[in-house]
N, C-alpha and C positions, 0 to 999 in steps of 0.2 A: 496380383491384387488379393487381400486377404477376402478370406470369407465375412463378409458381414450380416448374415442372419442365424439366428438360435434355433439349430429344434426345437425348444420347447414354446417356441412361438408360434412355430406354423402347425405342430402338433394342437395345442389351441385349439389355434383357425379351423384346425382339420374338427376338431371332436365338436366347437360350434356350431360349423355348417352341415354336421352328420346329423347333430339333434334336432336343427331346426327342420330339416329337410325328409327324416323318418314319419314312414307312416305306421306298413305294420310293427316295425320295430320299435315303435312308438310306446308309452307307458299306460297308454290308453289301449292296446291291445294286448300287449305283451305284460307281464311281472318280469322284474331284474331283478327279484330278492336274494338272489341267492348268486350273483356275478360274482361278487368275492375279489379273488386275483391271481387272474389271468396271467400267465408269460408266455402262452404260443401254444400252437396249434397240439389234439392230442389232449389238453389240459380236461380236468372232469369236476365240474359238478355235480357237488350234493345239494339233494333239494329233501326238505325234511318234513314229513306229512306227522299226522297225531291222530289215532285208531278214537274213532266216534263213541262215547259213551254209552250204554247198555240202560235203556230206559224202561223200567220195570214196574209192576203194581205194587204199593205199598199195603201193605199189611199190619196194623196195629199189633203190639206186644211180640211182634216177630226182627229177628236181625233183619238188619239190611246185608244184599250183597255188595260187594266192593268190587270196583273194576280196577285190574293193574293197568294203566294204560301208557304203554310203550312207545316213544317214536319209531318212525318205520324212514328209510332211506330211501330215496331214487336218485339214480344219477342219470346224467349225460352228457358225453362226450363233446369239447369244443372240437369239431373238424372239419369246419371251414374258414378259407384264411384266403383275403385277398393282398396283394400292394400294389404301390405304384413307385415310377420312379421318373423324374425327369430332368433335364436340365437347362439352365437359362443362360446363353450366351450372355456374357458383358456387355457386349453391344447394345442387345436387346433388354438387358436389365436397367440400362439409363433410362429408355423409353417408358413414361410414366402411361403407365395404363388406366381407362376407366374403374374409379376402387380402389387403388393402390396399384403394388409392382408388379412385374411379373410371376413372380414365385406366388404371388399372397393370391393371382387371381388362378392359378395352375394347380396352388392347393384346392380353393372353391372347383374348380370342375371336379379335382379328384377324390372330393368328398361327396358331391353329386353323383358321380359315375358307383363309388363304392357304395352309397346309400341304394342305389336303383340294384345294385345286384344283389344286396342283403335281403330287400325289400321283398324282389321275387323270389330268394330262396325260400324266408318264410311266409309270405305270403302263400306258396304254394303247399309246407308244409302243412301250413295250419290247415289250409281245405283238405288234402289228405290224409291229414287226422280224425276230422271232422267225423262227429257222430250220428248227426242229424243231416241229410243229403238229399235234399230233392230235387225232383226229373227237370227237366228243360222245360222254362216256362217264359213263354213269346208275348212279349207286352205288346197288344194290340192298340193300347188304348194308353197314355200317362197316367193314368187313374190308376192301373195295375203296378205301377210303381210302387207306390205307397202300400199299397195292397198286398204285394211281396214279401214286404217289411214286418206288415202284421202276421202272416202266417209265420212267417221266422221267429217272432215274436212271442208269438201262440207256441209254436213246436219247443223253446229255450221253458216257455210258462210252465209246459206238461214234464218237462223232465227237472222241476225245481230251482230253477237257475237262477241265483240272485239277481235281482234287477239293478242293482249298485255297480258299476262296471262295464254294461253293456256296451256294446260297439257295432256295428255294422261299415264295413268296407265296401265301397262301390268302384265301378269303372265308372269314366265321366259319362257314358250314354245315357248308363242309367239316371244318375246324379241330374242329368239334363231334362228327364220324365218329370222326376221331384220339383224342379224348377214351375213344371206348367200345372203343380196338382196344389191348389190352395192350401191342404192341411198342411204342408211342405210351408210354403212363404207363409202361411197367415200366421204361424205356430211361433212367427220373429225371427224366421233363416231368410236371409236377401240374398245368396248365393255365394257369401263373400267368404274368401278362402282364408280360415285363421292358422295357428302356427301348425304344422303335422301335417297340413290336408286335409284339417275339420273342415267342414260345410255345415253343420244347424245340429238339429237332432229332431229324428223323428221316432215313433211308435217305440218310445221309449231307447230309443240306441244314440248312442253321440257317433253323429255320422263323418266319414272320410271319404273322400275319392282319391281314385290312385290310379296309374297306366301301368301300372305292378300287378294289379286285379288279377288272379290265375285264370286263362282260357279256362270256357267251357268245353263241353262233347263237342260242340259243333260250331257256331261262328261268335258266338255270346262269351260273356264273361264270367264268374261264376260272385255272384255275395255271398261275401265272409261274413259270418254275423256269428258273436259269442259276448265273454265273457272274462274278463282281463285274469281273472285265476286260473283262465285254462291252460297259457302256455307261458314256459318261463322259458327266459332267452339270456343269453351272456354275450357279450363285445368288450372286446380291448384292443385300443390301439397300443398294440406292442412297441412299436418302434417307430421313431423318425428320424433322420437321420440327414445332416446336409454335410457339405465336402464339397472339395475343390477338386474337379474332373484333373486327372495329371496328364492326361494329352492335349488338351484345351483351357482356353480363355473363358471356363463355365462354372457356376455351380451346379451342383448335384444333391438335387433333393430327393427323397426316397422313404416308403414307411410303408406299413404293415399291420394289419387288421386281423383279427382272430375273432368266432365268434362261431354261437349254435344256441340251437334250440330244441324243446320236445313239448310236444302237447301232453301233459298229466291228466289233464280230465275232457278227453271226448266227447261224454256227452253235455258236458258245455258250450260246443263249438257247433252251429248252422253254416249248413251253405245250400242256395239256389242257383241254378246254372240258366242263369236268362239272356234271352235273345231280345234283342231292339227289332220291334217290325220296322222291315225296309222303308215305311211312308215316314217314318219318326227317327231314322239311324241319318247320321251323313251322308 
């Protein structure tokens, strides 16, 4: 039986179900200005910064000074690379699945499965980047939800942090506080989940939930809260690949992800490591 599906169809499928289903990797947390093109793992990004102008008293009948002003380089390295690979007996490829065939619903899991590992890897970097870090703070109350938010808020205010980009990332517990705190719903969030994992937006952040959320110190999660200029991220699906298995009656589908990240500016990035008190957790 010949092969009858395209890579470059399920490749697609793959990078549709990656976009819609990213959180932090998301363009609302992350910047990809600088992805470029990627071929596999090892690959290195340039990210290109511009040295802040020298802002001086002017002085009537006197020169002005001039600034040379240089761009400056940072890189980082893509080195992390997941794939997958699978294949669909004949048999089973007649059988019309919910959504289309088997292959098309084998890629969706394996765009899921690969978003949820990307997710925590930078999820995790970003909070260990982070500039701004406060101690374990136990929501006794859903009021303290919101209240969270604002001190995040406040700490991002005092170190200059544009307001234009802001983000905050929760776990659902918390996200679930939000739910019972008026300014939260009255604000026009009804809890309804839009494309990424947004949830509404409060005390200024366009909010997400995610089960990516990185552990806190102790049984809590920790909010990510910054600032979409602070970390820039690169992904390419390298390869996809189908074929005819040559000891069976299967296709053979298979492909390959590359990607990495680096926080450039720390002190743009918040995080809180809160606990849901036990009367309010599941």
């Amino acid at each position: 039986m010949a092969l009858d599906i395209l890579p470059e169809i399920w490749a697609a499928e793959l990078l549709v179900a990656l976009e819609r289903a990213q959180v932090f990797a998301s363009p609302f947390v992350v910047n990809r200005n600088y992805e470029g093109d990627l071929s596999g793992p090892g690959d290195t990004v340039h990210v290109l910064s511009i040295q802040d102008p020298t802002i001086r008293d002017f002085t009537p009948h006197q020169d002005i000074d001039i600034d040379e002003i240089d761009d400056d380089s940072d890189t980082f390295v893509v080195d992390q690379a997941k794939y997958f690979a699978f294949e669909v007996d004949d048999l089973e490829k007649r059988q019309a699945l919910a959504g289309g065939s088997a292959i098309a619903e084998e890629t969706r899991r394996a765009a899921y499965l690969i978003r949820t590992a990307i997710d925590e890897y930078i999820g995790q970097l970003i909070a260990d980047g982070a500039g701004i870090q406060e101690s374990e703070v136990t929501l006794s109350d859903p009021s303290e939800a919101y209240e969270t938010l604002v001190l995040l808020s406040q700490r991002l205010d005092e170190n200059d942090v544009p307001e234009d980009g802001r983000f905050a990332v929760v776990a659902p517990a918390f996200h679930a506080q939000l739910l019972l705190d008026q300014r939260f719903v009255g604000a026009g969030t009804q809890g309804q989940v839009l494309s990424n994992g947004i949830v509404g937006n409060a005390a200024g952040f366009t909010i997400a939930k995610t089960n990516a959320a990185p552990a806190g110190a102790s049984t809590g999660n920790l909010v990510v809260a910054g600032n979409v200029n602070a970390t820039t991220y690169a992904e390419q699906l390298t390869e996809v690949e189908a074929d005819r298995m040559e000891k069976r009656f299967a296709d053979l589908v298979k492909g390959l992800v590359v990607y990495g990240a680096k926080v450039f500016r720390p002190e743009q990035i918040a995080t809180a490591d809160v606990v849901v008190g036990t009367e309010f957790s599941s």
